[in-house]
Residue, then its C-alpha position, 0 to 999 in steps of 0.5 A: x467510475x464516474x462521480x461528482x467533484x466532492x470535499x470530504x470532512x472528518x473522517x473519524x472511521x478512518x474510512x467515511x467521512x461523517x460529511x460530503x459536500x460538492x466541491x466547486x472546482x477538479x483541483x478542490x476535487x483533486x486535493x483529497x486523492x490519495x497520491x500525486x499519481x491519481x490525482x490526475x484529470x483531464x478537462x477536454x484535452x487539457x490535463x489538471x495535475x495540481x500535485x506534479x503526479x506526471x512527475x512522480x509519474x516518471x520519476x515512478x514515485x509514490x507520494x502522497x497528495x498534501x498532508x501525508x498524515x491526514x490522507x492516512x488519517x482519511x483512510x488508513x488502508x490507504x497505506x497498504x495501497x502504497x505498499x501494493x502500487x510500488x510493488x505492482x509498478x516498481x515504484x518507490x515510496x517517497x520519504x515523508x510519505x514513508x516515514x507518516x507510515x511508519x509512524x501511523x502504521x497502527x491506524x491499519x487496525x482500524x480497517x476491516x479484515x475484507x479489505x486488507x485481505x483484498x490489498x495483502x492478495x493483490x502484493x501476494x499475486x504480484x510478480x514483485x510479491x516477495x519484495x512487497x511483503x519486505x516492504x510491508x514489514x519495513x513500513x511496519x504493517x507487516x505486524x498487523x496483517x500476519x504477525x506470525x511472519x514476521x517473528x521470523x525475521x532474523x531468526x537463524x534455523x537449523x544448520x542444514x538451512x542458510x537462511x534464516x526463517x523470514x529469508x527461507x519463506x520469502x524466497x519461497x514466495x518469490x520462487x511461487x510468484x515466478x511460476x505464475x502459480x495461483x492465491x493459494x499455493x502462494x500462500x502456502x509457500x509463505x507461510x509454510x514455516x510460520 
């Protein structure tokens, strides 16, 4: 994608912002991404990275760029792309990062059905997808996503099951995700005891 250096303003969406200016410069530009990690650019062969995302980078460190609680206040969604980018890339999530998640974890319920199916598809299909949706429930957006997964968390079955509820279809989805198998058998194996 290719668009123009731009300073956003009040987002009150938590999507769009009610205005968009030209920014003056790639850093200003820079300053309203999401993480350290894409704030990145190049201008000709020299690489601007006002954010140290080269060092998150290799540090596989997902942080987000300034005020973590104003980028999610930007777009909430942004919180799940976290939880999607440390699952893909076997990242961590640094800890301010995490805990502005954790506390604003309910902006998630201002965001369009479409494009949390489309980041919750994206853990599912990864081959950590089993960790990915342990990680949404400990950033406690689990719950506004598939809430009826969640009420199986801690809750013991039968005695011809060792696991409990949540253990048994996580382990269900890992074993899917290790065969390669498509969206939907995915689906099925994690929900099949909800």
């Amino acid at each position: 994608e290719v668009t123009t250096f731009r300073s956003d303003h009040k987002y009150t969406d938590r999507r769009r912002p009610e205005e968009v200016k030209y920014a003056q410069t790639i850093e200003e530009d820079l300053s309203r991404r999401d993480f350290t990690v894409n704030a990145l650019a190049l201008r000709g062969t020299e690489l601007i990275d006002p954010f140290e995302g080269q060092k998150d980078l290799k540090a596989k460190v997902i942080r987000a760029v300034g005020k973590s609680e104003e980028r999610f206040g930007e777009d909430a969604l942004r919180m799940m792309r976290a939880a999607r980018l440390a699952t893909v890339l076997n990242f961590t999530i640094e800890e301010k990062t995490k805990k502005a998640i954790q506390t604003h974890s309910q902006l998630l319920k201002e965001i369009s059905e479409e494009r949390v199916r489309d980041e919750f598809q994206k853990i599912i299909m990864a081959d950590r997808a089993r960790e990915g949706i342990e990680l949404l429930r400990e950033l406690r957006l689990l719950q506004y996503i598939t809430p009826e997964l969640e009420e199986g968390y801690g809750v013991d079955q039968n005695k011809h099951h060792k696991y409990t509820v949540w253990e048994h279809n996580l382990f269900s989805l890992e074993y899917a995700a290790k065969q390669k198998w498509s969206l939907i058998v995915r689906l099925a194996s994690l929900l099949h005891d909800v």
